[in-house]
C-alpha positions in Angstrom: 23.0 31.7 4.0 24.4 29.0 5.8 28.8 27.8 5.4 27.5 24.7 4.6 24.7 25.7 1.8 27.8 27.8 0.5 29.9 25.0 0.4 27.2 22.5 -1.4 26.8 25.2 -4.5 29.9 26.1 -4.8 30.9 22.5 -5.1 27.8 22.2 -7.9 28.5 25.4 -9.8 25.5 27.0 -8.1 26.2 31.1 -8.2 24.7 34.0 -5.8 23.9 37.4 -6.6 25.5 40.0 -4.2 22.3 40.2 -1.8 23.2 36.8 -1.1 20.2 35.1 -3.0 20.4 33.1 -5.0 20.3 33.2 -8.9 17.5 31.6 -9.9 18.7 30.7 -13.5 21.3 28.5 -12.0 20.6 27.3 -8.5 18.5 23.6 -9.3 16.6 23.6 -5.7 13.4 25.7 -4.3 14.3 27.0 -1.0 11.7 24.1 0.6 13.7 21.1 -1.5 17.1 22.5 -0.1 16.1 22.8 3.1 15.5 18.9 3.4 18.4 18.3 0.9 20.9 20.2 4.0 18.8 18.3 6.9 22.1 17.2 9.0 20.7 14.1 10.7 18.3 12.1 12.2 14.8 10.9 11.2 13.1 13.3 8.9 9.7 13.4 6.7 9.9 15.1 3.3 6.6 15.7 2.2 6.2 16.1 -2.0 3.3 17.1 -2.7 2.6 16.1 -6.7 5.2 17.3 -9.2 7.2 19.1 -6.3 10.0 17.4 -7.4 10.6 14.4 -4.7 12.9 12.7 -7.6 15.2 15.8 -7.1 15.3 15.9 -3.2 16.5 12.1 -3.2 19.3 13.1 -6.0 20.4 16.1 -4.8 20.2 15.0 -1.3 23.2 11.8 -2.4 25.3 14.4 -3.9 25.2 16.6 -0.6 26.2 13.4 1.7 28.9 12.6 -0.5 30.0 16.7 -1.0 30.5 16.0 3.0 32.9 13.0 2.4 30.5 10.4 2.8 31.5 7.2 1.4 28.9 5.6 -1.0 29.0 2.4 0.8 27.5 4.1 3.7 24.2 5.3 1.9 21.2 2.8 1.4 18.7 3.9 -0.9 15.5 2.0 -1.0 12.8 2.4 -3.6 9.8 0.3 -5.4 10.8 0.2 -8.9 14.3 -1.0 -10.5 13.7 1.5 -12.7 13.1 4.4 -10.4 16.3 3.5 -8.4 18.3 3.5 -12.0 17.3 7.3 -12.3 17.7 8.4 -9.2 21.4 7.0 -9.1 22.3 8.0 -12.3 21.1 11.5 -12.0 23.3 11.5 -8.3 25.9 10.8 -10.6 25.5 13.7 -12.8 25.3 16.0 -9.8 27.9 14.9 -7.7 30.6 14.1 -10.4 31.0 10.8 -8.5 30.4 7.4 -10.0 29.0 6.2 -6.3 30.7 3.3 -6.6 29.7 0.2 -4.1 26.4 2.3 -2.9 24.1 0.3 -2.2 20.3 0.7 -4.1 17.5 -0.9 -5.4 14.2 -2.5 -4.6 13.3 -3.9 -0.9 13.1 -7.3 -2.4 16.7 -6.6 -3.9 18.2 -5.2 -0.8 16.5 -8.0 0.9 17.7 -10.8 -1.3 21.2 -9.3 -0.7 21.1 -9.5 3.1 19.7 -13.3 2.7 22.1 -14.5 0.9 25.4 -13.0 3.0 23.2 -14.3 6.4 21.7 -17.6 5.1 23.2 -19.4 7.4 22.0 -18.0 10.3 18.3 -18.7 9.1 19.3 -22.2 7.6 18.9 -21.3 4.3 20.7 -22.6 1.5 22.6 -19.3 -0.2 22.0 -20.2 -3.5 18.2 -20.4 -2.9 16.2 -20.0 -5.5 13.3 -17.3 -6.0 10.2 -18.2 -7.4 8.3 -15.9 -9.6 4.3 -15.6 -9.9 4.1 -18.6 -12.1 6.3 -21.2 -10.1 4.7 -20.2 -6.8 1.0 -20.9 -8.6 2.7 -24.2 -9.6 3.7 -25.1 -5.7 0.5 -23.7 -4.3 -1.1 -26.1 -6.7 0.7 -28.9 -5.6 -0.5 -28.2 -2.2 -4.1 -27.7 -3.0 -3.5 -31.2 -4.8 -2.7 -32.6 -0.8 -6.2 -31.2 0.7 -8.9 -30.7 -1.9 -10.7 -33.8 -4.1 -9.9 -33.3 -7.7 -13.7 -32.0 -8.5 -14.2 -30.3 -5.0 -15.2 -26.6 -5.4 -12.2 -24.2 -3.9 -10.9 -21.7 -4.7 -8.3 -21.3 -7.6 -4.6 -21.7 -6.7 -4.2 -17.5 -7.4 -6.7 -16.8 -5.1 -4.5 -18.7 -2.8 -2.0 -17.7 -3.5 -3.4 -14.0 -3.1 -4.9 -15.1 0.9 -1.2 -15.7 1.4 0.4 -12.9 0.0 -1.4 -10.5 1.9 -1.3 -12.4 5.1 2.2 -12.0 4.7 3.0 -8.0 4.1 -0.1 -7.4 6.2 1.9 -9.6 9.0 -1.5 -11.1 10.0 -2.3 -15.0 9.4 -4.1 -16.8 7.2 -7.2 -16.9 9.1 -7.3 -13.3 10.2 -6.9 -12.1 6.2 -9.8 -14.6 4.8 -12.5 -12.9 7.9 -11.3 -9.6 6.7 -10.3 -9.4 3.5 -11.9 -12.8 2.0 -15.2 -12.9 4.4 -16.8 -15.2 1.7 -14.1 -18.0 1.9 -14.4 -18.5 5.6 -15.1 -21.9 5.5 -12.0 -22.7 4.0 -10.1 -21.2 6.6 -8.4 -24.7 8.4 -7.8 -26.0 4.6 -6.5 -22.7 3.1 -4.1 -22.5 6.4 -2.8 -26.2 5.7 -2.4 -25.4 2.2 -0.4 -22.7 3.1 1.6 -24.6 5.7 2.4 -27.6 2.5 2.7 -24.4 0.2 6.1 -23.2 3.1 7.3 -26.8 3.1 7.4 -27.6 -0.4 9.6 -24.3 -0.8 11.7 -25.0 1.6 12.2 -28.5 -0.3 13.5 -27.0 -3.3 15.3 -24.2 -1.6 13.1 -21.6 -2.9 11.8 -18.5 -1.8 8.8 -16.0 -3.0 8.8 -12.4 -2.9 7.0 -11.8 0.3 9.7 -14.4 1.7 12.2 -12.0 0.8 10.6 -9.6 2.8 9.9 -11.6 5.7 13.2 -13.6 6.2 14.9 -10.3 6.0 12.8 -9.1 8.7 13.6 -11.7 11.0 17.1 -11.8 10.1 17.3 -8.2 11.2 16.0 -9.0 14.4 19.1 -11.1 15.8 21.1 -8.6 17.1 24.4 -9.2 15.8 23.4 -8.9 12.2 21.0 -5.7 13.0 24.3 -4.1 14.2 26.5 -4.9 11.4 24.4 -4.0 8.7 22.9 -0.6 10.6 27.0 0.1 11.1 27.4 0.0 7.4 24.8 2.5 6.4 25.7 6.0 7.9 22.1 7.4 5.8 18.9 5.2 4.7 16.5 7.1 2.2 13.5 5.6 1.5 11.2 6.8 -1.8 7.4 6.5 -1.8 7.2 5.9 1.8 3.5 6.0 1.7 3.7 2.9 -0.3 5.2 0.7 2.3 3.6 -2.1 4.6 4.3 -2.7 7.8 7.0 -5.3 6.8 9.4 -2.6 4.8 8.8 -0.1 7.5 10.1 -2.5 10.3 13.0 -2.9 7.6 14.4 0.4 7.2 14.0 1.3 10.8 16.3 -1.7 11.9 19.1 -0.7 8.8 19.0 2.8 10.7 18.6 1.9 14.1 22.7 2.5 14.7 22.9 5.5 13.1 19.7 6.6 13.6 20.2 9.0 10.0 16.9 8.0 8.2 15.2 9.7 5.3 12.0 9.4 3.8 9.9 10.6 1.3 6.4 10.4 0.4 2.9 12.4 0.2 0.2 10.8 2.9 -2.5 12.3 0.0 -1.2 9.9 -2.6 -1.6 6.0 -0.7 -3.7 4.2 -2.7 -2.1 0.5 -2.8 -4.2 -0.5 0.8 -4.7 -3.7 -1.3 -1.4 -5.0 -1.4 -0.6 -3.7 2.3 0.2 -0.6 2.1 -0.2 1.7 4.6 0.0 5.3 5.0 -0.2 5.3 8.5 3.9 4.4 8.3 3.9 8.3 7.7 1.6 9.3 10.5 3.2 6.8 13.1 7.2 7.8 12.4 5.8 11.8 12.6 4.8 11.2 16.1 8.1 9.8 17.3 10.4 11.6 19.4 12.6 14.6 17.6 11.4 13.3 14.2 11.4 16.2 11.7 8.7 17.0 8.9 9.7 18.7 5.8 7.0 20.2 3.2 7.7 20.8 -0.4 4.7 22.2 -2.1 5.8 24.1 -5.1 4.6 22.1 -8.1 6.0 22.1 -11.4 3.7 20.3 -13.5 0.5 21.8 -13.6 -1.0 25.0 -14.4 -2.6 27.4 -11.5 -5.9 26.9 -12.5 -5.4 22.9 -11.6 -3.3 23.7 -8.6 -6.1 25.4 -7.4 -9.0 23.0 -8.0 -6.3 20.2 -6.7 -5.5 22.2 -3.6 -9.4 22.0 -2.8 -9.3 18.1 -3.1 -6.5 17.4 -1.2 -7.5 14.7 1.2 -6.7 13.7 4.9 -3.7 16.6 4.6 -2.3 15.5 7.8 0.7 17.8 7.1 -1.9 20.7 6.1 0.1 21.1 2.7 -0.9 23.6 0.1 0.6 23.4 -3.3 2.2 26.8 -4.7 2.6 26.8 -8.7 5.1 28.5 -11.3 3.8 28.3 -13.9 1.5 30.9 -16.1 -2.0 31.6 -15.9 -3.7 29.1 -19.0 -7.9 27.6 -18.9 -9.4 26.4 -15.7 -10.8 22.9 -15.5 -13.7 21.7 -17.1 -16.2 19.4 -15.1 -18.2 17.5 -18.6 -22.0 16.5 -17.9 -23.2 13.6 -20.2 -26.2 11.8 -19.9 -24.2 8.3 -20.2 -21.3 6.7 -20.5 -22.3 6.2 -24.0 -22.6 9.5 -24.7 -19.9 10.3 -22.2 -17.3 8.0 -24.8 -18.7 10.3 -27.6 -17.6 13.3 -25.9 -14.3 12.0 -24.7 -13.8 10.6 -28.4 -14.7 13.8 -30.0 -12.7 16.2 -28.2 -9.4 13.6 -28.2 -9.5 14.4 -32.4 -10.0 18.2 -31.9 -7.0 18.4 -30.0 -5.1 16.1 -31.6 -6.1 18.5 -34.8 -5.0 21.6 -32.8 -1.4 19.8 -32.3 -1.5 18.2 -29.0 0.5 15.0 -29.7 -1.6 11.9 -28.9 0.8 10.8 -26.6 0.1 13.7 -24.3 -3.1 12.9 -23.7 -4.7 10.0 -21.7 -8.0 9.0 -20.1 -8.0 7.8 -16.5 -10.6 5.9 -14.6 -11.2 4.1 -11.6 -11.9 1.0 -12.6 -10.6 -0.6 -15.8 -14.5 -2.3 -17.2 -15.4 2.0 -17.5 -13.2 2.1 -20.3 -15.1 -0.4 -22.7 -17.3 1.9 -23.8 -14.7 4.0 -25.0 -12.6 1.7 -26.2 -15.2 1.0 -28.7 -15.9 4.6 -29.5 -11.7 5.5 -30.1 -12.0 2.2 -32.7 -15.0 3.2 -34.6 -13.2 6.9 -34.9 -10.0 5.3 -35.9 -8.0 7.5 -33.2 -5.1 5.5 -32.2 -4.5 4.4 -28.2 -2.8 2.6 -26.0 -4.9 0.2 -23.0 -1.8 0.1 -20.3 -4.8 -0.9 -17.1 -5.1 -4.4 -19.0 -5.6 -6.2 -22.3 -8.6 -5.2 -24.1 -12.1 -6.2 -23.2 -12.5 -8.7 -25.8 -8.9 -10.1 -25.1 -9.5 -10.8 -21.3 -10.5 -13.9 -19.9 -13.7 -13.5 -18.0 -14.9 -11.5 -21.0 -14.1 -14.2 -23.4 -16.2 -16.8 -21.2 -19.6 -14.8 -21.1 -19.0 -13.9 -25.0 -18.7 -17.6 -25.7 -22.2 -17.9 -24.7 -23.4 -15.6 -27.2 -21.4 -16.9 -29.6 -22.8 -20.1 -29.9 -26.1 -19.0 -30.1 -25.6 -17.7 -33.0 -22.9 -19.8 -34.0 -23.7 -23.2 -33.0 -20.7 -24.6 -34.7 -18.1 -22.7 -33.0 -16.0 -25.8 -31.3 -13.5 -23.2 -29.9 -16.5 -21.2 -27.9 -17.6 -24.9 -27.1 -14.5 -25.9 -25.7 -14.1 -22.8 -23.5 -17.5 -22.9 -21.9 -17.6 -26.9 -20.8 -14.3 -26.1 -19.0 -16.1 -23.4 -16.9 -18.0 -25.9 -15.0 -16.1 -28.5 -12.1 -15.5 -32.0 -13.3 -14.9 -31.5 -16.8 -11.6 -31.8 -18.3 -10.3 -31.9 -21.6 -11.1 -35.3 -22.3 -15.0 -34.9 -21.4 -15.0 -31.9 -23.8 -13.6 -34.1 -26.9 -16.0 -36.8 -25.9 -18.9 -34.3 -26.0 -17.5 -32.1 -29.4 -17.0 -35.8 -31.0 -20.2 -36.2 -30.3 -22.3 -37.2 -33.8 -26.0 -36.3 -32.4 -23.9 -32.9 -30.8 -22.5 -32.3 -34.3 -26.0 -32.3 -36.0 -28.0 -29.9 -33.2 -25.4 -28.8 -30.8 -28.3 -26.7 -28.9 -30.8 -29.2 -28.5 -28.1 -31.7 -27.4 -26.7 -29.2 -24.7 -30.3 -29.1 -23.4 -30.2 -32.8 -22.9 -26.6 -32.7 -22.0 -27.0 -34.5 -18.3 -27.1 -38.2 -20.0 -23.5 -37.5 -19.7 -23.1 -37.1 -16.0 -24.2 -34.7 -13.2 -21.5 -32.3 -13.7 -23.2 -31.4 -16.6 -26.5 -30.8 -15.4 -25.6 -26.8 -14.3 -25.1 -25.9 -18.3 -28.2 -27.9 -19.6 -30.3 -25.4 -17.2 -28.4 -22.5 -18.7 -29.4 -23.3 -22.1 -33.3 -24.5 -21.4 -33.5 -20.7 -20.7 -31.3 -18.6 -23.1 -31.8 -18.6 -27.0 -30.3 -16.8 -29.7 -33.8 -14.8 -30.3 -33.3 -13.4 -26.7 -31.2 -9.9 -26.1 -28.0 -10.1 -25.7 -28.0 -8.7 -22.3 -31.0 -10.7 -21.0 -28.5 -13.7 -22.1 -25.4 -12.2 -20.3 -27.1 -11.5 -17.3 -28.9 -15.0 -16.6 -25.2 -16.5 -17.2 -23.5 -14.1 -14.9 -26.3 -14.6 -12.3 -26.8 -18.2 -12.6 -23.1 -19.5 -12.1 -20.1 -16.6 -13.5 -20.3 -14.3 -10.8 -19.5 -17.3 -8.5 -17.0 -18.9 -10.8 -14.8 -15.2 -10.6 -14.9 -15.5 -7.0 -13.3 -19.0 -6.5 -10.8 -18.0 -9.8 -9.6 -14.7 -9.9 -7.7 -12.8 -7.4 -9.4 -9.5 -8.4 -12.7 -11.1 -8.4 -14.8 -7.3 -7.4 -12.7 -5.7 -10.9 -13.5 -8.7 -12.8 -17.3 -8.7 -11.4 -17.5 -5.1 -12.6 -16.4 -5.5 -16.0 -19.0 -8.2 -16.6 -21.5 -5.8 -15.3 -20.3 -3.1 -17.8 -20.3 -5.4 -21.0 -24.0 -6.4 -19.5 -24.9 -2.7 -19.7 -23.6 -2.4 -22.5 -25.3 -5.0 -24.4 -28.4 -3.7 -23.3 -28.1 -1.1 -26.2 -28.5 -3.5 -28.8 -31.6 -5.9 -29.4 -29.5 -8.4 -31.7 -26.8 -10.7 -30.5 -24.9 -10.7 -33.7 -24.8 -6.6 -34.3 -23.2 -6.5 -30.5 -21.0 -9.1 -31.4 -20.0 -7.0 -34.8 -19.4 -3.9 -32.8 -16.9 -5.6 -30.6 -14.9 -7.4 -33.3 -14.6 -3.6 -34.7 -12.3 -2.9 -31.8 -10.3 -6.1 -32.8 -9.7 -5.1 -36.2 -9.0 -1.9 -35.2 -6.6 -3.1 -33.1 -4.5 -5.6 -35.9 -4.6 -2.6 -38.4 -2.6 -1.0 -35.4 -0.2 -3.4 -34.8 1.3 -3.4 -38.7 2.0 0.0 -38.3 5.3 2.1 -37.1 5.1 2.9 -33.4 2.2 5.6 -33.8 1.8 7.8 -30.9 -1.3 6.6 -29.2 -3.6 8.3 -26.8 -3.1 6.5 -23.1 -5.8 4.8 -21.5 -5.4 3.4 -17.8 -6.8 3.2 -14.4 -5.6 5.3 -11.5 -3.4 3.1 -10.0 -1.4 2.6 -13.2 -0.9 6.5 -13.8 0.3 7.2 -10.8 3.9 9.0 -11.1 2.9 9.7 -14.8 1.9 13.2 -16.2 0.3 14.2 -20.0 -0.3 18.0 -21.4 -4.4 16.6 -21.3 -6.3 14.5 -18.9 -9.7 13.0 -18.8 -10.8 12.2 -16.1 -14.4 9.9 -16.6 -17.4 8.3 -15.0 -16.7 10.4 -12.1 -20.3 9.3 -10.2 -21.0 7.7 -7.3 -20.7 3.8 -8.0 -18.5 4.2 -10.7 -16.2 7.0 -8.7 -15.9 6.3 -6.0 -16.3 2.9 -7.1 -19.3 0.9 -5.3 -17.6 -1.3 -3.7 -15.6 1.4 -1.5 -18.7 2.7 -0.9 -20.4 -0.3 0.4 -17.3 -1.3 2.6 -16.7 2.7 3.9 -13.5 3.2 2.6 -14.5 6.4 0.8 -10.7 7.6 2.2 -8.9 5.6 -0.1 -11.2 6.9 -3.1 -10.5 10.2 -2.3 -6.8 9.9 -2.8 -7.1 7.8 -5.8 -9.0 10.4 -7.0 -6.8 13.3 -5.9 -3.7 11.3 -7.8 -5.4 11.6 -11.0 -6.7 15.4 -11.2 -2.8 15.9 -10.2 -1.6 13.8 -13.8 -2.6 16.7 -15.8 -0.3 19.6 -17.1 -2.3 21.6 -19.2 -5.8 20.6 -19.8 -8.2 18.6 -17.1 -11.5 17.4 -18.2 -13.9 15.9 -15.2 -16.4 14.0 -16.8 -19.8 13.0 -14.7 -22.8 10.8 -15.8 -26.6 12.6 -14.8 -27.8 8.9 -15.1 -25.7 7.9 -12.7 -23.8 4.4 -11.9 -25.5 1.1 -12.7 -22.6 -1.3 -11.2 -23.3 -3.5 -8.2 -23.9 -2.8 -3.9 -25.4 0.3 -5.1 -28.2 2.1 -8.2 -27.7 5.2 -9.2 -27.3 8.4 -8.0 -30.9 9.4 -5.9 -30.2 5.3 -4.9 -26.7 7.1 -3.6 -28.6 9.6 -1.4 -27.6 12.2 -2.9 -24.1 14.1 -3.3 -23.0 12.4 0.1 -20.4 10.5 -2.2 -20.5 12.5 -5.1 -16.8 14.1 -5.6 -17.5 17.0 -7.8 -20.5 18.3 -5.7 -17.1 18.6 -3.3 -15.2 21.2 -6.0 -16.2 24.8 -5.3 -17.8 25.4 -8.7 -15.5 29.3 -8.7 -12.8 26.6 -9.5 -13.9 25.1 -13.1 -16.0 25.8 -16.0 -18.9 23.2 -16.6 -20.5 22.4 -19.8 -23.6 20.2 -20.0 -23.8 17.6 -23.1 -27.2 17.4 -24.9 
């Protein structure tokens, strides 16, 4: 054993048998964790495989640099989350007996905002700037739309904007290169979105303001005058980076400047487990520092969380593993997973639904179970199933289906057919179209001939102006005698899909979940009974809210699990089209699928269910499954079937 491993547990109570192991009921650290927390310099790669413990490393390392005499001002700690940065310091509190006084930690946009403000000068910025949040930066952006585009000119919505810009920025690429490859179907807006973006930068600067990605990006360039590069890397002896996979190429050129005096820089992240591509994140930031001179590359691979049997099956999924990582477990033997074959996602939700109230009858607390899925539109169908069996949950990937906006618009529709007195529904479809405002909606609703036959008035509606021409055509073909799905679709076809596209930022999510409630409504032949069974999950949902905080089953995407664990995992509509979702397919990023999916097989402790639909996917880009060709994209074919039991759903 080395003096200074000696030194570090004696200082933290850690105690050795006489063979000079250690004891393992007292020592905190694996032998791969402490051999990263005693790394003595340099830059190094600590690679945490899932529920390794990476949380641990960061702490434990902080207590070891200040058992050394380090001062706390001379350690920078970076992470993503306020939160995550709040445990991590607290717990190197705990473990070093040292209050860490002056260390400085917290977000990049908070270390960034620091630096700003004690430099502003140097970039001519005013030092009590202000910083704009989502909603004042969609105010600004509209303000410069306001500059370029005609009041009733089709463009895009100020979010989507507002989006182009965003990721031009943490992608450091401009305007024009994001739209051709990210936002293809907006190139002719290119020279206006750039001016808009141009106004957007010059209004800010106005009112002293910056954005988020400003943070970023002035503290970038502020790092790159030399005088302030060497200050500020003088101050920080150590820079330790969490969830380094997450970072763009922004936050990487960040942290490399803060330890370019030093050179004493620390990070920590898992290649396998980069899924945020869409916001600029790259996991090539891993690959790229490996490869550069005397850089060293730890590996922690025991995992805590799970049992064997899902170490195993996850060790057979692990993608791209760069680092060829292979996750040891400690934990006792328990049941392997189960892949679940349903016909549907109808019958699928049944499944799911059913097997939530056995366990939940067995013992398992609610709260220790959740449901994960790629996309947020594949958990309607369940959503509806949990309400009808009155089994308590939780949506954290969004509001519910019937709460969200683009679901509310096609509903209206329906709603009015069989409704035709339902102003509110009214009110909300006029306002889809361009050109009418508030005021042309009263004058319509006030209307005495619309009063008497609002249908027959609608289909007569262009008296009133071209703009309304577009919702007169929609009504000459839809009726409330027509299926509920044959009505969705020609209103999603005729002028929605194109409406989510120049509104929403997330306009392929958005698309799918229309494309889900279509499927869905394809069950029923009567427009009111599918509007029943959806105000089911409403009610369900206000009997819920009068009670205590009940423990509630979880239901999320991926994306929003990720760093989250439960005793029991679903894991549904794992099928080509659905997941990996269509769209990756369609674009050939099947990479990023693969980790997504890796990241949720890894949230389960106890029990993993991988449910599959034999009918296949019916979203868009792509059918079903034969319309796949064959298991090419299929993720399960990929499991070695020795590593899971599979039951089949008749």
């Amino acid at each position: 054993m080395s003096r200074e491993l000696k030194k570090f547990d004696t200082i933290y109570n850690l105690s050795y048998d006489g063979t000079g192991k250690s004891n393992e009921a007292l020592v905190s650290l694996d032998d791969e964790q402490r051999k990263a927390v005693l790394d003595e310099g340099g830059f190094s790669i600590v690679i945490a495989g899932p529920g390794s413990g990476k949380t641990k490393v960061i702490t434990y390392k902080i207590a070891y640099l200040i058992s050394k005499g380090i001062d706390p001002r001379q350690i920078l700690l970076v992470t993503f989350t306020k939160a995550a940065a709040n445990e991590m310091i607290h717990r190197a509190q705990q473990v070093s007996k040292n209050p860490l006084d002056g260390m400085m930690a917290g977000t990049f946009h908070h270390v960034c905002n620091y630096l700003l403000r004690k430099y502003a000068s140097l970039l001519k910025l005013d030092p009590n700037f202000s910083i704009l949040d989502e909603e004042d930066s969609l105010t600004i952006v509209k303000h410069a739309i306001n500059e370029y585009v005609e009041r009733n000119e089709k463009f895009p919505s100020p979010s989507v904007i507002l989006k182009i810009i965003s990721l031009a920025a943490n992608t450091q690429r401009s305007v024009e290169q994001t739209i051709e490859e990210d936002f293809i179907y907006f190139y002719a807006f290119s020279d206006k979105i750039r001016k808009i973006k141009d106004e957007y930068n010059e209004l800010k600067a106005e009112q002293s303001s910056l954005d988020y990605d400003d943070l970023l990006v002035y503290a970038n360039d502020l790092l790159d005058i030399q005088s302030v590069r060497e200050k500020e890397g003088s101050n920080y002896l150590w820079v330790l980076v969490d969830e380094f996979q997450d970072t763009n190429k922004i936050q990487y050129d960040i942290v490399k400047k803060f330890s370019s005096i030093h050179g004493n820089l620390m990070v920590v992240g898992d290649d396998a487990q980069s899924i945020y591509s869409f916001r600029g994140a790259r996991y090539e930031n891993i690959i790229e520092m490996s490869r550069e001179k005397d850089v060293k590359v730890y590996k922690i691979q025991t995992n805590y969380r799970s049992t064997p049997e899902i170490v195993n099956l996850v060790n057979a999924m692990i993608p791209n593993n760069i680092f060829s990582k292979i996750l040891k477990t400690v934990k006792n033997n328990f049941e392997r997973p189960i892949v679940v074959s349903t016909w549907d996602s109808l019958e699928e939700s049944v499944f799911v639904s059913k097997k939530i109230n056995e366990l939940i009858n067995s013992g398992i607390s609610p709260f220790q179970i959740a449901v994960l899925y790629r996309n947020h539109s594949q958990s309607m169908d369940l959503q509806i199933e949990l309400s009808k069996s009155k089994i308590p949950f939780t949506v954290r990937s969004g509001v519910k289906f019937t709460d969200s906006k683009h679901v509310k618009d096609v509903l209206s529709f329906l709603r009015v057919l069989v409704n035709p007195k339902d102003s509110i529904s009214w009110m909300r479809i006029f306002q889809l179209f361009y050109g009418i405002g508030k005021k042309s909606v009263e004058k319509v609703l006030y209307d005495e001939t619309f009063k008497r036959e609002p249908i027959d008035f609608v289909k007569h509606i262009s008296q009133f102006g071209d703009k309304y021409e577009k919702i007169e055509e929609i009504f000459k073909k839809i009726s409330a005698e027509d299926k509920p799905d044959d009505v969705l679709n020609h209103v999603f076809e005729s002028f929605y899909s194109d409406y989510i596209a120049f509104t929403f930022e997330d306009r392929i999510e958005r698309q799918m979940d229309i494309k889900r409630v279509i499927e869905i409504a394809g069950r029923y032949k009567d427009i009111n009974d599918f509007l029943t069974d959806l105000a089911i999950t409403e009610q369900i949902d206000i009997d819920r809210k009068e009670k205590d905080k009940e423990e509630s089953v979880t239901l999320t995407t991926v994306h929003r699990a990720k760093g989250l664990e439960w005793d029991v995992v679903f894991v549904i509509s794992v099928n080509p089209g659905d997941f990996p979702s269509s769209f990756a397919i369609s674009e050939g990023k099947l990479d990023e699928e693969e980790r997504v999916f890796y990241v949720a097989i890894t949230r389960a402790k106890k029990y993993l269910f991988i449910c599959r639909q034999m009918s296949g996917s019916r979203t868009p880009y792509y059918g079903n499954r034969i319309q796949i060709n064959g298991n090419k994209y299929d993720f399960v074919e990929k499991i070695p079937p020795a590593l899971y039991d599979h039951w089949k759903i008749n």
